[in-house]
N, C-alpha and C positions, 0 to 999 in steps of 0.2 A: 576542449577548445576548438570553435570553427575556425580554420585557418585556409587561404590562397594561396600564400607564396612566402618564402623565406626574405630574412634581414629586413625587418621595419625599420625604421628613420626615427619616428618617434614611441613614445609610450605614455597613452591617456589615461589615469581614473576617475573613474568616474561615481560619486558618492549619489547613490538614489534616495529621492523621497517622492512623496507621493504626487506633488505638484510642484518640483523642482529635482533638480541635479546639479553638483557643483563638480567642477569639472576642471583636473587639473594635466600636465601633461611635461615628462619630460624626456631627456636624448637620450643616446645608448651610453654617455659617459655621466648619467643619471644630473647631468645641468637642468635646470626648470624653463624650460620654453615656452611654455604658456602658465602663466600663474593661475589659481584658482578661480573659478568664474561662472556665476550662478545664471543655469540656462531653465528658463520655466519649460514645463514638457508641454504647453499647448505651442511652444516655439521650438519645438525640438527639431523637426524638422528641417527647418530652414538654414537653423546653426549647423546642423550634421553636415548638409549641401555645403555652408561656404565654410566649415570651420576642418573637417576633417577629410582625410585623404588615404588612396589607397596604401600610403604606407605608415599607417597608426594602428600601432594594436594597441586593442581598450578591454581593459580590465574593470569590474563592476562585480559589488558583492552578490549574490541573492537574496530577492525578495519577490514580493509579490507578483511585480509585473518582468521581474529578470528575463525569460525567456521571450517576452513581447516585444523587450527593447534590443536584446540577443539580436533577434529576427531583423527589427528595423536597421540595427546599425549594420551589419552582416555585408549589404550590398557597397558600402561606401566604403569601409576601414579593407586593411591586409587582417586581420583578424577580431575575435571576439572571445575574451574570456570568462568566464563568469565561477566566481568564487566563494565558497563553505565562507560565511563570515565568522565563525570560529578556528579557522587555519589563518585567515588573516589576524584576528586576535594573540593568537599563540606565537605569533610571529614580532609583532610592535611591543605591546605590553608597554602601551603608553598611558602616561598617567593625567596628560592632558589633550582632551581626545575633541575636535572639532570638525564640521564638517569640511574645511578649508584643508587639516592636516589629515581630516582618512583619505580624502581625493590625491592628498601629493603622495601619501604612504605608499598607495594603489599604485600608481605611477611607478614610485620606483621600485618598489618591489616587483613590479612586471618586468625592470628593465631589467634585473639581475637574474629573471628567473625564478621567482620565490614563490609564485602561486600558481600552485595545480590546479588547474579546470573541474570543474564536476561535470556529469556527463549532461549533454542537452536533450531531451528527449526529441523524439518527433511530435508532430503535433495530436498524431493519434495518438499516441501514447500519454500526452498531454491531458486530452479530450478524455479517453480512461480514469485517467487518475482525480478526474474532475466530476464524473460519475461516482464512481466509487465516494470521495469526500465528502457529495452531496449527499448521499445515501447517510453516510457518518454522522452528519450535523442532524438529518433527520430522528435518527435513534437517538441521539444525543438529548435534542428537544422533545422527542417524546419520556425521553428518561426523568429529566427534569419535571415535565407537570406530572409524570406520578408518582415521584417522592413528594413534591406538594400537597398532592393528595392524601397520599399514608400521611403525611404530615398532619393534616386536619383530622382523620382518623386518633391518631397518639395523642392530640392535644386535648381532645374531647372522649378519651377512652372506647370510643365506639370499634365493634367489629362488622365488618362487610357481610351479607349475606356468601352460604356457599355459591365456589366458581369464582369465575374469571372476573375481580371488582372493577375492570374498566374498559367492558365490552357496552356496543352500543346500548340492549338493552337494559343495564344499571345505572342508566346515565339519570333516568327518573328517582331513583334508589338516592342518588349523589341531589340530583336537590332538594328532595324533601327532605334532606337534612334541617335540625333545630340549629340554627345556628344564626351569626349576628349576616345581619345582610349585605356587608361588606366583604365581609369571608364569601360568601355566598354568589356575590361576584366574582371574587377570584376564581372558585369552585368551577363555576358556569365557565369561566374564562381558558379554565386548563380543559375543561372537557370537550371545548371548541378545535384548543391546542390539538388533541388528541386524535378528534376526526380531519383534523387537517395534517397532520403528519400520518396516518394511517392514509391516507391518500397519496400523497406525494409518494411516502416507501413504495407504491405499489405500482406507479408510474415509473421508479425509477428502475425498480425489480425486475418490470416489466421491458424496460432498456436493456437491462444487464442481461436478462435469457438470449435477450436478441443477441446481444454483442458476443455471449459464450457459443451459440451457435455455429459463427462462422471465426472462432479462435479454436482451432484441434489442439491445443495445449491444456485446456479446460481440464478435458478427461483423463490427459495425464494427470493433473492434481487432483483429478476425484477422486482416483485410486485411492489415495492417501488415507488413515484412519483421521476421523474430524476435520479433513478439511471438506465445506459443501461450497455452493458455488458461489456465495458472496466472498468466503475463505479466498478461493480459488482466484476470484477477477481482483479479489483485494494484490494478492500478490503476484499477482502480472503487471497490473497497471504499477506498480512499485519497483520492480528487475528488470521491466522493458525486458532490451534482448537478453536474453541468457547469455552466450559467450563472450556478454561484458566480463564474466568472471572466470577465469582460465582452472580455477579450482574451487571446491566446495568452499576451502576456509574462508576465499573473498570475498564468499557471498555472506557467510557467518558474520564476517567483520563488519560488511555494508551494513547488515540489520543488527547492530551491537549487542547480537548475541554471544558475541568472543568474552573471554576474559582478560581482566585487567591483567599485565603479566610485568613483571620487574625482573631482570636479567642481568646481574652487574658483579665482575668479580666471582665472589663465591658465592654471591646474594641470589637463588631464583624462588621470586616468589610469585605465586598468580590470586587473582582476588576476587569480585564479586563481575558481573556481566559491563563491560562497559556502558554499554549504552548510546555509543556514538556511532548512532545511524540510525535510520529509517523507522520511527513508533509504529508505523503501520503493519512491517513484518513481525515487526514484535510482538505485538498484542495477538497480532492474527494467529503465531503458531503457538501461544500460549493457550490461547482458545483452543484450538486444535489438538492440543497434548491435553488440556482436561479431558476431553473426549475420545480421543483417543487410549487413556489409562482405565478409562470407564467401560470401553463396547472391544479392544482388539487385545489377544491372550497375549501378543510380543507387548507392548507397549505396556498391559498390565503386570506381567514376568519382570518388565525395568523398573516401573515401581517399586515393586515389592524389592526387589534387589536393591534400590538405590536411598530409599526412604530410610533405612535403618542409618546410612550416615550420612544424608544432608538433609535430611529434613521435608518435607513436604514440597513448599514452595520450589525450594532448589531443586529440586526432582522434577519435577513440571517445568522448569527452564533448562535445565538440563537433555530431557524428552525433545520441548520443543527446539534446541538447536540439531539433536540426531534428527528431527524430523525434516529442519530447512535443509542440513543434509540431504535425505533424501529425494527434497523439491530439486537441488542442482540436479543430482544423475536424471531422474524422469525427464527432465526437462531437456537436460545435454545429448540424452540416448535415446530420450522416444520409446521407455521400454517399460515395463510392469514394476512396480517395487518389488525386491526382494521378501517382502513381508506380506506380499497381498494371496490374502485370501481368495481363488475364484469366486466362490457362491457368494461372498460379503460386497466382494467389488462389484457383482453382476444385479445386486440386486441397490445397492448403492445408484448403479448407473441409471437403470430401471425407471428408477423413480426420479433422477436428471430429464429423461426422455420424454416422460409426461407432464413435467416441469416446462420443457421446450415447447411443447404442442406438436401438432403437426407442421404448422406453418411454420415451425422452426427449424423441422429436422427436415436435415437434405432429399431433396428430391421427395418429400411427401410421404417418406418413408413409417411403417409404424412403428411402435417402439419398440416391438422385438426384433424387428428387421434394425433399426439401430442399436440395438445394443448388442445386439450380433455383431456387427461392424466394428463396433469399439473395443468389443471382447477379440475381435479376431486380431486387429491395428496393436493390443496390446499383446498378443501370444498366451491369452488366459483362457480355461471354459471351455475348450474344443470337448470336452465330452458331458456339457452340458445342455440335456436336451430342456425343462423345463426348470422357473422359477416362481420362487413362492411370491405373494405379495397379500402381504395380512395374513389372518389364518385359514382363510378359507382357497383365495382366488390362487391360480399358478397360470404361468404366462406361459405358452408354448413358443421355444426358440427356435429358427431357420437352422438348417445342419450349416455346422461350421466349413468352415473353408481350409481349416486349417488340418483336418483329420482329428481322429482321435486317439489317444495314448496308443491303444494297439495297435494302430497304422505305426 
């Protein structure tokens, strides 16, 4: 909640839609002072100027534009809160629900106290997580035209030539397909999809290097086994600041990687992952813990350890919460994971650096003189003079700064 000053006068909610808000508001002895009243938002402005006042705090669920109008009303009211529309749900559990009664609901539940804020980002952090999504939606639509595709494959039995079936050069391959010339359009249609998503990813990729550049938390989470660097800005742009969370489990909870837990009497039972909070740390450290159980000997040791009694999948969500673990300390301490391998992480980094370019990396640096830096910044490597890359090449490293074991 953005707040100015203590003891408001009144209490506004305010129910949003996309080209209106109804708007209701009531006192601290929860009386209705302003009854419900439908403000279009191309007149939003004008109402804010003569309708509200510095001593209104306004409550408003989230949605699409919540933090736009956050922003707008912020200069005029004593506060702004913006609320989990499922906290408000859990709360009413009203069986006749209108936009006249969620506006007064809002109202009065603010007056008494009843809805916790969710955090408001800044606007770069905003700006972040709006990169990131668009990147999302881009693999999303590229995903989509080539199940389409295998689709026309399955339906007509046919198999792809060897290699990659939906690199430019097979695109000839995809229409000289026998097939009706309607299909045929479609075909044509997804493989347009295809070069056009394969562009934008690379424009926005191309954003994301830049923006991991000048964030030094990055390489903190490169450390990590399977997280790379889309991993990485996914889950920044979603925690914003770290010591939003005073301890690891609060970040657990945020990405509803906790468990259900029932506690009552002699009754304690716990159940499957809630799931109430954030699908994007979700998914991301899932990802992560596949990869993770595949390329690093600890992460493969909990496997093997934990698969005998939950099972596969539970093992991999299990993984990936010890992993978000780990994202809190790196991020809280600024320090190496306890599980990191030097030569894994230095050569992980390695290939971040050339990833960067130069014109990414500080001061025109080259990539061993960076990754020097990050090897040192984290306390890893000091008696690593070179590193592999493929099978043939080996990167010669600047002496560290940090000395080496026998110092």
């Amino acid at each position: 909640m953005s707040q100015k000053r203590t003891d408001p006068d009144r209490f506004v909610g305010l129910d949003v839609h996309k080209h209106y808000l109804i708007a209701a508001a009531v006192d601290r002895g929860r009386n209705e002072v302003m009854s419900p009243r439908r403000v279009p938002l191309t007149g939003l402005d004008a109402w804010v100027r003569k309708t509200l006042t510095p001593q209104d705090a306004v409550a408003l669920e989230m949605t699409t534009n919540a933090f736009q109008l956050h922003d707008d009303l912020l200069p005029y009211v004593h506060s702004v809160t913006v609320v989990h529309p499922p906290h408000v749900a859990l709360i009413t559990r009203a069986q006749v629900m209108t936009d006249k009664i969620a506006a007064r609901a809002l109202a009065t539940l603010h007056a008494v106290g009843l809805l916790p804020s969710i955090w408001i980002p800044p606007l770069e952090v905003r700006d972040h997580r709006a990169l990131v999504a668009q990147r999302t939606k881009m693999v999303r639509l590229s995903t989509q035209a080539k199940n389409r595709l295998h689709a026309v494959l399955h339906r007509h039995h046919l198999l792809p030539p060897a290699g990659k079936p939906f690199e430019p050069d097979m695109h000839i391959w995809w229409l000289e397909l026998e097939i009706s010339a309607l299909e045929q359009a479609r075909v044509r249609c997804d493989l347009d999809t295809l070069v056009f998503v394969q562009g934008q990813i690379a424009l926005l990729e191309e954003a994301m290097a830049a923006l991991a550049a000048q964030d030094e938390r990055v390489v903190l989470l490169l450390q990590l086994p399977g997280v790379g660097l889309i991993i990485a800005l996914t889950l920044l742009a979603a925690i914003g600041d770290i010591s939003r969370f005073p301890l690891a489990k609060h970040l657990v909870g945020y990405s509803g990687l906790g468990a259900r837990v029932h506690d009552s009497g002699q009754t304690h039972r716990s159940g499957r992952i809630t799931k109430a909070g954030r699908r994007d740390i979700r998914a991301a450290m899932v990802e992560a813990a596949h990869t993770a159980v595949r390329t690093h000997p600890h992460w493969q040791a909990e496997l093997t350890r934990l698969e005998p009694r939950l099972g596969k999948n539970k093992t991999i969500v299990a993984i990936a919460r010890k992993q978000l673990v780990a994202v809190w300390h790196v991020l809280n301490e600024s320090r190496a994971d306890r599980f990191a391998d030097p030569e894994r992480v230095a050569r992980k980094l390695l290939k971040h650096a050339y990833r960067l370019g130069r014109a990414h990396r500080p001061q025109g640096q080259t990539a061993a003189q960076y990754l020097r830096q990050q090897l040192d910044r984290l306390g890893l490597g000091a008696e690593l003079t070179t590193i592999s890359l493929g099978q043939t090449r080996r990167v010669i490293l600047p002496p560290s700064q940090l000395g080496t074991k026998a110092d």
